[in-house]
N, C-alpha and C positions, 0 to 999 in steps of 0.2 A: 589180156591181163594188163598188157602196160599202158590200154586205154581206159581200164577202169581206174588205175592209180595216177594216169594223168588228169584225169577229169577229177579226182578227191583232189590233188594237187592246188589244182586251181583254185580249187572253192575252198581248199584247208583253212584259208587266213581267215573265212567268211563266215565260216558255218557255227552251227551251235554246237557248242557243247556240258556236259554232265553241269549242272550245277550244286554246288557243294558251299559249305560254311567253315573257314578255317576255325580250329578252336585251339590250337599250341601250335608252335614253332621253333626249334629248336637243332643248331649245326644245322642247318639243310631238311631236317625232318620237319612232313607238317602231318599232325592230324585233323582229317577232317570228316566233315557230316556230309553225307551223301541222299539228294532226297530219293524215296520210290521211281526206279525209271524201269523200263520195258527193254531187253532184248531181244534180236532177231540171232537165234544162235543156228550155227552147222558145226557136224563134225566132221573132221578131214583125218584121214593117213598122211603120215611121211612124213618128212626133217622138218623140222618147225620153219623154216625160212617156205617151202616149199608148201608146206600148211596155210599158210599166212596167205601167200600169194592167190593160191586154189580158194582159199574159204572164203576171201576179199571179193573175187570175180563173182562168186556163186550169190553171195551179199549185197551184193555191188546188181546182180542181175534183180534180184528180187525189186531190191528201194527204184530203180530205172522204170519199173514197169514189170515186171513177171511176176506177175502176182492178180489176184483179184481185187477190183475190177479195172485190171490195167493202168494203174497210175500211179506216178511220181511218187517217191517221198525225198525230203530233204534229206540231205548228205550230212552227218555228226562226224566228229574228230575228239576224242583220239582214236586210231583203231590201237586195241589192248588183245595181249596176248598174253594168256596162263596158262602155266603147267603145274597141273592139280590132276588129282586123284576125281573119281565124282563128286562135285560138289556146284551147289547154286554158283550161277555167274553173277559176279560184280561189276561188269563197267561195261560199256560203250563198245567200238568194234572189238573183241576177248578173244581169245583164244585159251581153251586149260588142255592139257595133255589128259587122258583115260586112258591108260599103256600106252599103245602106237599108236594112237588119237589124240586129237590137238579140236576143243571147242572153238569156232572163232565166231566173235559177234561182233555187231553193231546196235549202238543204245539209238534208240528211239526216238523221234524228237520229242520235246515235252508236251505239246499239243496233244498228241493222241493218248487213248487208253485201248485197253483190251479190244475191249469192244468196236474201236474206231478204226484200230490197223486194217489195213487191208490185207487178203490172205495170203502166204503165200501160195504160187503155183508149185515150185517144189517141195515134194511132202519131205525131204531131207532137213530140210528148215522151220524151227520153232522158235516162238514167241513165247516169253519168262516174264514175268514180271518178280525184277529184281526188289525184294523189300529195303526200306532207309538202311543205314550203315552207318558205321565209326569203321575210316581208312587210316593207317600210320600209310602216309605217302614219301620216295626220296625222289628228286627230280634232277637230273643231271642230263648232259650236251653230250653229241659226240653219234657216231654211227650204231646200228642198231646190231655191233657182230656182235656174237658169241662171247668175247673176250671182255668189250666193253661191258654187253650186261651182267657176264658171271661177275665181273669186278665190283661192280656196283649193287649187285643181288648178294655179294659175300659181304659188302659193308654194310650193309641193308641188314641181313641175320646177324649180324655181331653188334647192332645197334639195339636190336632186338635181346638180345640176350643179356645185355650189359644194364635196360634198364627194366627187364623182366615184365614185358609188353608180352600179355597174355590175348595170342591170336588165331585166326581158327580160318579154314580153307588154305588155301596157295599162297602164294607171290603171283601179281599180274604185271604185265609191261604195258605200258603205254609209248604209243609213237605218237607225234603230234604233227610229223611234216612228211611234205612228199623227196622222194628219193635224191633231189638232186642239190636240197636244201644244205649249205656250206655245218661242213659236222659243230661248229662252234656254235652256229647259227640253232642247232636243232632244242628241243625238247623232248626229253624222254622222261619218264616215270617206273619207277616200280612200287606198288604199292600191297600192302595185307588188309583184310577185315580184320578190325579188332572186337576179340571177343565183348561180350555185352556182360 
């Protein structure tokens, strides 16, 4: 595990990620347009820190090579984590909670389509193709505990409510950095689908 998180480390500053079009900004809130991207999604048991870790490796083994016909794929950032009920995945490496289940993914790079991924070897792991999107995104610094995100996930719904942002699936997390990155230093995200 803490060789597949040091090797996304490395290449975190480097790698591609989701591309999106801001369209408002406001206190810290952006909404934005998210194009059509592709997840590799798994489902894990256990503490969401412990989900993450498990789902990352097993994700982390497919895009390495475990998969058909044994070859590379490039490494995306951010890995994101939701805790949702069943519902289509929104972003890049995910995670949503289904009871004692935690989804975790990795978005795709944009080069490929369905048809071009390569397959996975474990049948635990599926390929989505996530359609466009309107995200209310908030983006703040700081370590990935518990405390830091409930705080920020409670200012997130009270933002939500105050200007009656009609939204539909979960709350997702987004990490952008690897673990040893200074907490002021970091970016995180929590972000919602907003209803169409």
């Amino acid at each position: 595990i803490l060789m597949s998180f040091g090797v996304w480390g490395i290449m975190a500053s480097n790698v591609e990620q989701p591309h999106y079009r801001v369209i408002s900004s406001e206190q810290g809130f952006e909404t934005r347009i998210y194009n059509t991207t592709i997840t590799a999604d798994i489902l894990v048991d256990g503490a969401r820190k412990d989900a993450i870790k498990k789902g990352f490796k097993q994700l982390a083994g497919y895009i390495f090579g475990n998969n058909k016909p044994n070859s590379s794929i490039k490494m995306t950032a951010p890995v994101t984590q939701e805790k949702a009920t069943k519902i289509e995945m929104t972003a890049p490496v995910s995670q949503s909670r289904e009871g004692d289940r935690w989804k975790v993914s990795f978005t795709m790079p944009a080069m490929y389509s369905m048809d071009t991924l390569p397959q996975p070897n474990d049948i635990n792991i599926k390929l989505t193709e996530v359609p466009k999107r309107t995200v209310l995104v908030l983006q703040f610094s700081g370590r990935s505990s518990e405390k830091n995100v409930a705080d920020h996930a409670a200012k997130f719904m009270k933002y939500i409510k105050e200007k009656n942002i009609k939204t539909t699936g979960a709350m997702q997390y987004a990490f952008y950095n690897p673990p040893w990155t200074l907490p002021f230093l970091r970016r995180n995200e929590i972000m919602i689908k907003i209803s169409d």
